[in-house]
C-alpha angles and dihedrals in degrees: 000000000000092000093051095045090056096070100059098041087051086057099051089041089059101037085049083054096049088046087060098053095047098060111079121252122235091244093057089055102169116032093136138024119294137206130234105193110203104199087208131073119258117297119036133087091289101054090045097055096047102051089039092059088034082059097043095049088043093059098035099046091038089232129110118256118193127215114221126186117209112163129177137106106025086306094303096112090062094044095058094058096059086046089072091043130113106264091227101111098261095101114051123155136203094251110186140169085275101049101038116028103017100039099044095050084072102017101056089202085138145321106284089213103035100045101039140071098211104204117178136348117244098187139227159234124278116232113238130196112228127178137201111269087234077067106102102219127086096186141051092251097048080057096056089041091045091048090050090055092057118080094213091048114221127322117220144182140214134181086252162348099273101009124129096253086058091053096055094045093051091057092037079063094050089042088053097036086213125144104257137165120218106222095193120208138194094248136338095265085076099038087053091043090050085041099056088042089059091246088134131022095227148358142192111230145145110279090239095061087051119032095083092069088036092061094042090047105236094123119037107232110221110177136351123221086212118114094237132028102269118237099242084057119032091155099061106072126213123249103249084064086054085051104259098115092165088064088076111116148109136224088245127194129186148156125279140158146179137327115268101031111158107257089237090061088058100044084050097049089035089061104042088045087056089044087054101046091057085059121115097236094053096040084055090049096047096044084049094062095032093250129171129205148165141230092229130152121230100262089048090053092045087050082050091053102051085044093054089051093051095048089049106037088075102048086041089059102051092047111117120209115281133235113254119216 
């Protein structure tokens, strides 16, 4: 019985072997082609980040690295396909503040922490309120007197229910303590249109989708969220120098994968993403559009992320629907 049974343990011994080989080894990563999944549609920060890294990675690692949009759900319908994937390396998403920490503290897709590998931050852009040039105030704080004076408050628009700029603009309300109405949009590219036309007095929205009208003066920039007065506009001061400190914050994006990733592959893809990033051509992208980032390991980013979902979850869940335009 022992003699017949030899054979075939010999045969799975050896086809369990061959099996082995044939899976790539995290030290070969990679050794195939590998997919960045954007959870948005095409434009937009995310989309610029991704294939910009994608691009990066592709031409540093010699291997071809496909873009892939999946919007949907705040970006949740994207970032659930890459949670049943394979943590080899092969399956990464843009992961983001909207995506994984806003959006699953209603859409209970997955849990952003448990059923992630969150490998290096990208960066992203700083909101910016920006107001209508009719508008008679030059400063943050003629814009909080002039909105006092008014018995409706101040009207103002975001690119969306649940976005970062609506976010920002929500705790700009409760800093301020001044009557305000939310006007949500579907994206930033309408609230800046209805903005320029003088539709609406003000609105919260990322820097890039902005700058454009700021420089040719057609919207007034009155604070930045970013942490330091940004290069393309050194006259328009951040909040934390108007003393809202808590107003500091980006519309960050970054690279993540699946649960279970070996803590040397991310350590691998971590440190190539932040080489790339130092590059010229990346530090010219990303000052173009008025980017932030940080040169931040893997386990400090993944601290970042689980602070940042505890900062937002409370002011998420006291939002009130907004008005539509």
């Amino acid at each position: 019985m022992i003699r017949k049974l030899f054979p075939i343990v010999a045969l799975i011994g050896l086809s369990t072997f061959a099996l082995a080989q044939a899976q790539p080894k995290n030290g070969d990563w990679p050794s195939k082609p590998v997919r960045v999944v954007v959870p948005y549609a095409p434009g937009g920060s995310a989309d610029t980040l991704g294939r910009m890294i994608a691009q990066q990675l592709q031409s540093s690692l010699k291997q071809t690295f496909v873009v892939e949009n999946k919007g949907g759900g705040g970006g949740t319908i994207g970032s659930a396909m890459v949670v049943k994937a394979q943590p080899d390396g092969y399956s990464l998403v843009v992961s983001g503040i909207g995506s994984h920490v806003i959006a699953p503290i209603g859409i209970k897709a997955f849990n952003p922490m448990k059923d992630f590998t969150h490998i290096a931050l990208l960066g992203g852009p700083p909101t910016v309120l920006v107001v209508h040039p009719s508008l008679p105030v030059n400063t943050l704080n003629e814009l909080i007197t002039h909105a006092q004076r008014m018995k409706e408050g101040l009207s103002w628009g975001s690119p969306g229910q649940g976005t970062h700029g609506h976010l920002i603009g929500e705790l700009f309300a409760k800093q301020t303590k001044v009557q305000q109405t939310h006007i949500s949009y579907r994206g930033a590219a309408p609230a800046v249109t209805d903005l320029v036309s003088g539709q609406i007095p003000a609105a919260f929205v990322t820097y890039s989708s902005a700058n454009a009208f700021i420089a040719s003066g057609k919207l007034k920039a009155l604070a930045v969220t970013a942490s330091k007065r940004l290069a393309d506009m050194p006259n328009v001061p951040t909040f934390t120098e108007l003393g809202y400190p808590a107003l500091t914050a980006t519309t960050w994006f970054a690279l993540s994968g699946p649960p279970g990733m070996s803590p040397a592959l991310v350590k691998k893809i971590n440190e190539e993403v932040r080489h790339n990033l130092k590059t010229e051509a990346a530090q010219k992208q990303m000052g173009f559009e008025g980017m932030e980032t940080q040169d931040w390991d893997a386990d400090t980013f993944t601290r970042f992320v689980d602070s940042e979902i505890q900062r937002w979850t409370p002011l998420v869940q006291s939002i009130e629907r907004p008005k539509s335009p």
